[in-house]
Residue, then its C-alpha position, 0 to 999 in steps of 0.5 A: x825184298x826190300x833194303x833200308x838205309x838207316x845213316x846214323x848221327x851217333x853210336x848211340x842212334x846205331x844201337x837204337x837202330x839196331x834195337x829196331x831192326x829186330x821186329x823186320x830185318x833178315x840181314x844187317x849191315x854194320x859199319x862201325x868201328x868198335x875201336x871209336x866206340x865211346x866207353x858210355x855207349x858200349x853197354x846199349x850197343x851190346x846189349x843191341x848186339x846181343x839181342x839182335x835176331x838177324x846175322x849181320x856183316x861188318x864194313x869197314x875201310x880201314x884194315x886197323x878198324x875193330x869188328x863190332x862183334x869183339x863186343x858180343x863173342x857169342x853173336x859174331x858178324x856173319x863176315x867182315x867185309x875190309x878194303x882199305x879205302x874204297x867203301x863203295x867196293x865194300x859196300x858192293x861187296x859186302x851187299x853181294x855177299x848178303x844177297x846171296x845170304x838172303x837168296x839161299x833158302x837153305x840156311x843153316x842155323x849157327 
């Protein structure tokens, strides 16, 4: 099993990344606050979403953070990961939560 860190500059670059992981991601991690998207880069972070094969968790560090997902109701996050000003317990949590995801081998579809 392999892990990809993809750090992206702008909103514009995670939507590109995300376009990317379609051909090869299992599981995605997210974190990205939708209340600080830009109005010009919610059409391609949607369009993104939407077209995104894998499930995906959301991180965030601030319990006023907006989950991605409200962008596409249709294609929730599979959890949202929240503890206020620890991302690094976040992250660890939410890499359990998607190791567990990857280690089932009885999915269920949704």
């Amino acid at each position: 099993m392999d892990f990809e860190w993809h750090p992206c500059a702008d909103f514009a670059e995670v939507a590109n990344c995300l376009a990317s992981c379609n051909a090869t991601a299992d599981l995605v991690m997210l974190d990205v606050d939708a209340a600080e998207l830009p109005d010009t880069c919610t059409v391609p972070m949607r369009e993104a979403l939407t077209a995104l094969r894998a499930p995906y968790i959301e991180v965030h560090d601030r319990t006023g953070a907006s989950d991605v997902s409200t962008l596409v109701p249709g294609h929730p996050s599979m959890v949202s990961v929240v503890i206020p000003g620890d991302p690094a317990a976040g992250y660890a949590m939410a890499l359990s939560i998607g190791l567990r995801y990857l280690a089932d081998t009885t999915r269920l579809a949704a």
